[in-house]
N, C-alpha and C positions, 0 to 999 in steps of 0.2 A: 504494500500500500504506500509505505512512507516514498519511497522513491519514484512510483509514478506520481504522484502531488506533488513532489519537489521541482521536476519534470514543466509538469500541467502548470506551474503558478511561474514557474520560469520563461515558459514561453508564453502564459498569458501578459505576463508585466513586460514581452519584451527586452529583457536580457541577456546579455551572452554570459559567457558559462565565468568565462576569466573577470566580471562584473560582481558576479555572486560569490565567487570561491574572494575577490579580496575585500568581501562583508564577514567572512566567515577565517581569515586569515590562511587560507587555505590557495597550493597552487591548484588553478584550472585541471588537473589530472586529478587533484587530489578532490577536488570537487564534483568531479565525475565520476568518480568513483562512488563517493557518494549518492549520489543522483539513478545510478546505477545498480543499488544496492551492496556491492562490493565493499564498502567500509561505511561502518556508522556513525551515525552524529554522535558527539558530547555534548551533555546539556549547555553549555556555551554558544556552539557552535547552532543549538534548535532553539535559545533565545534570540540570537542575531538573526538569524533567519525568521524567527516569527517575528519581530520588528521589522524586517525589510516588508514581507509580505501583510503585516498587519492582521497576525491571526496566529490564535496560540499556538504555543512552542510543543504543546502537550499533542496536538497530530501532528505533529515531524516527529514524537519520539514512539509512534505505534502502541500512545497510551487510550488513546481514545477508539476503541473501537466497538464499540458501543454507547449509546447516549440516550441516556433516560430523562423524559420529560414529564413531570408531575403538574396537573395546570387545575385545580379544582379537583370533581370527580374523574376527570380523563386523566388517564395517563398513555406513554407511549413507548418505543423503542426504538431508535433508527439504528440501523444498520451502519455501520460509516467506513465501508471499502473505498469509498471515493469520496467524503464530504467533509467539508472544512467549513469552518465559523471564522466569521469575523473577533477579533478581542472585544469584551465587554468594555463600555468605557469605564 
């Protein structure tokens, strides 16, 4: 998951790769890799990133995968293979 949304938010913002990896201190290889799955984030590295993208750090680290929603008598489940939230202000 984490890696296709890193992916999807990088080509949505129009970024190139060597743009994001020196938000993250990382060389463009080292950032592709990432992105790739091949090496994973440090919570560092998924806060700088949920800042650039403006959306918590906690779905880059493949902690959110599920999300419960309590609203009154309804409640819900979403699924989250591909969904990301904006940060609260």
């Amino acid at each position: 998951m984490k890696e296709n949304l890193l992916k999807k938010l990088r080509e949505e913002n129009k970024y190139a790769p060597d743009l994001v990896a020196a938000k993250i201190d990382a060389t463009p290889e080292e950032y592709l890799k990432i992105e790739s799955g091949e090496k994973q984030l440090n919570l560092l590295q998924a806060a700088q990133l949920g800042d650039l993208y403006d959306i918590n750090p906690r779905h880059l680290l493949d902690l959110a995968e599920t999300i419960n929603y309590n609203i009154g008598s309804n409640s819900r489940t979403i699924y989250a293979n591909n969904y990301y939230e904006k940060k609260e202000n």
